[in-house]
N, C-alpha and C positions, 0 to 999 in steps of 0.2 A: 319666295319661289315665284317669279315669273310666270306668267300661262301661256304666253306668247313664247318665249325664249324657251323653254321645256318643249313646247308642241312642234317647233322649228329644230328642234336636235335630235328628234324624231320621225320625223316625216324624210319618204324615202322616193326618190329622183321618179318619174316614170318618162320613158320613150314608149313612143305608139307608132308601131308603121303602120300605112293607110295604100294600099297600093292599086286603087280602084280596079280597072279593066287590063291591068297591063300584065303580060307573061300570060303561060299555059302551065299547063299540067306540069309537066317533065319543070321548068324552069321552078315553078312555086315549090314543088318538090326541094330542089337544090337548095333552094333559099333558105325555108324552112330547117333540112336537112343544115344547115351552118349558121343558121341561129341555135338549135338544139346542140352543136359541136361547141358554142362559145359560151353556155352556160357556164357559171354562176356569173350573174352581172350586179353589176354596183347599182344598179335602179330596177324595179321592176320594169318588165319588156310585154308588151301584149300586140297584137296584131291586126288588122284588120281587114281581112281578104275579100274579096267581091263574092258577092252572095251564091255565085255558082260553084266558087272553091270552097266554101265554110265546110263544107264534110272533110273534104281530102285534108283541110289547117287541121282541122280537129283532131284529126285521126294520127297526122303526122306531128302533133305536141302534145299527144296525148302522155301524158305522167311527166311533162316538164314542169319546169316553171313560169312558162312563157302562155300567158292568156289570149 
């Protein structure tokens, strides 16, 4: 048994979006709103919105699976 080869047939893809200062409200919404519509993904997905949206992300993926 390899530890290397076992740990690598394992381990699972991750995408991260980083979207600094760009868009508002209404647009992070939609987004958001169509990442939660294209759930279940082959990699986990987690996000990462500019610290004045982090309430509205949260709120809007709340019980997904998208962090």
């Amino acid at each position: 048994m390899s530890s290397t080869g076992d740990y690598e047939m394992t381990r699972r893809k991750l995408v991260v979006g980083n979207w600094k200062m760009n868009g508002d409200r209404v647009s992070n919404a939609a987004l958001l709103a169509s990442l939660r519509a294209a759930e279940p993904f082959a990699a986990e997905v987690a996000v990462c919105p500019p610290y004045v949206y982090i309430g509205d992300a949260a709120s809007a993926l709340a019980g997904s699976g998208i962090a």
